[in-house]
C-alpha positions in Angstrom: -0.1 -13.5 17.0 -1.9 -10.3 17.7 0.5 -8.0 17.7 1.2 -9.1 13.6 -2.5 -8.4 12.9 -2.2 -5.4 14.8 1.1 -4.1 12.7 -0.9 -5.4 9.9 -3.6 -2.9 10.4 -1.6 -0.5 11.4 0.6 -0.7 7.7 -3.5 -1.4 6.2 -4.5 2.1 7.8 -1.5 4.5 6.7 -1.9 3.0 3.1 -5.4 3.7 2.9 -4.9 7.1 4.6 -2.5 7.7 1.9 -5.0 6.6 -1.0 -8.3 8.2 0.0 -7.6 11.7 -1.1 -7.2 9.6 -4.6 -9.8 8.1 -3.9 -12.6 10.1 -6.3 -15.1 7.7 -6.1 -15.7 6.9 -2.9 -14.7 3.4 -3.5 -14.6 1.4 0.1 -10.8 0.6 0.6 -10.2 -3.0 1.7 -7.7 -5.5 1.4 -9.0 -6.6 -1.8 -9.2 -3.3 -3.5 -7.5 -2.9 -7.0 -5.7 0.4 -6.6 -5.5 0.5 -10.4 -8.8 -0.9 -11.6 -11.3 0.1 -9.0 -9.6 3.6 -7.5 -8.4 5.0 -11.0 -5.6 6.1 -10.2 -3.0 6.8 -12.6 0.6 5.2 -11.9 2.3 9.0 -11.3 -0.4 9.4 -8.3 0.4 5.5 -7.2 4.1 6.8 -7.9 3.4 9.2 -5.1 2.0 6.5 -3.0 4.6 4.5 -2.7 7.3 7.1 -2.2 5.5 7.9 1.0 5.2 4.5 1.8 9.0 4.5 1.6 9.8 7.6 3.4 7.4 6.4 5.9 8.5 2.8 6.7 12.3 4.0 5.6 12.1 1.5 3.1 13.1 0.7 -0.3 9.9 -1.2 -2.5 11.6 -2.1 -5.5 9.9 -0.9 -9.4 9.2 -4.6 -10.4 7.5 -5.3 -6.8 5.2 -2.1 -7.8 4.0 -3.1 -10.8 3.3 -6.6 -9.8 0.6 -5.4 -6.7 -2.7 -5.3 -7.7 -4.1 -4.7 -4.1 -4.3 -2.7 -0.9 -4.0 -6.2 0.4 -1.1 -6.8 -1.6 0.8 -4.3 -1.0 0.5 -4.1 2.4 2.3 -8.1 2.6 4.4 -6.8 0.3 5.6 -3.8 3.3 5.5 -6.5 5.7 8.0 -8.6 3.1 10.6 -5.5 2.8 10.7 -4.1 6.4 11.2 -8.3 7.4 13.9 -8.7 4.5 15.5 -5.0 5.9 15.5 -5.2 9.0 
């Protein structure tokens, strides 16, 4: 079981690597972070996000996926979802 909590953190740190340049307001990235409502960032930065995501897990997350995560949290399950489905 620990090596899933340790992938999980792994996937929770490179998102929130990605994010904290955006991160203006010094907001404390967790799991339960709203990328929209408490980071401000606009969807062409998230936009951004995600394409490195993609190039970085050589995945694809697909547009409705994106605009249905709220959370760090959320979309760090929904990684976990696409590398499990394409793999």
């Amino acid at each position: 079981m620990s090596g899933i909590q340790e992938d999980d953190d792994l996937v929770f740190h490179k998102i929130t690597s990605l994010l904290e340049p955006l991160n203006e307001k010094g907001v404390k990235l967790t799991r339960d972070t709203d990328i929209i409502a408490d980071l401000e960032i606009d969807s062409v930065s998230l936009l951004d996000v995600v394409m490195d995501i993609e190039d970085n897990y050589d995945i694809s997350i697909p547009v409705n996926t994106i605009s249905e995560i709220k959370t760090i949290g959320e979309l760090v399950d929904a990684i976990h979802a696409i590398k499990k489905e394409q793999s």
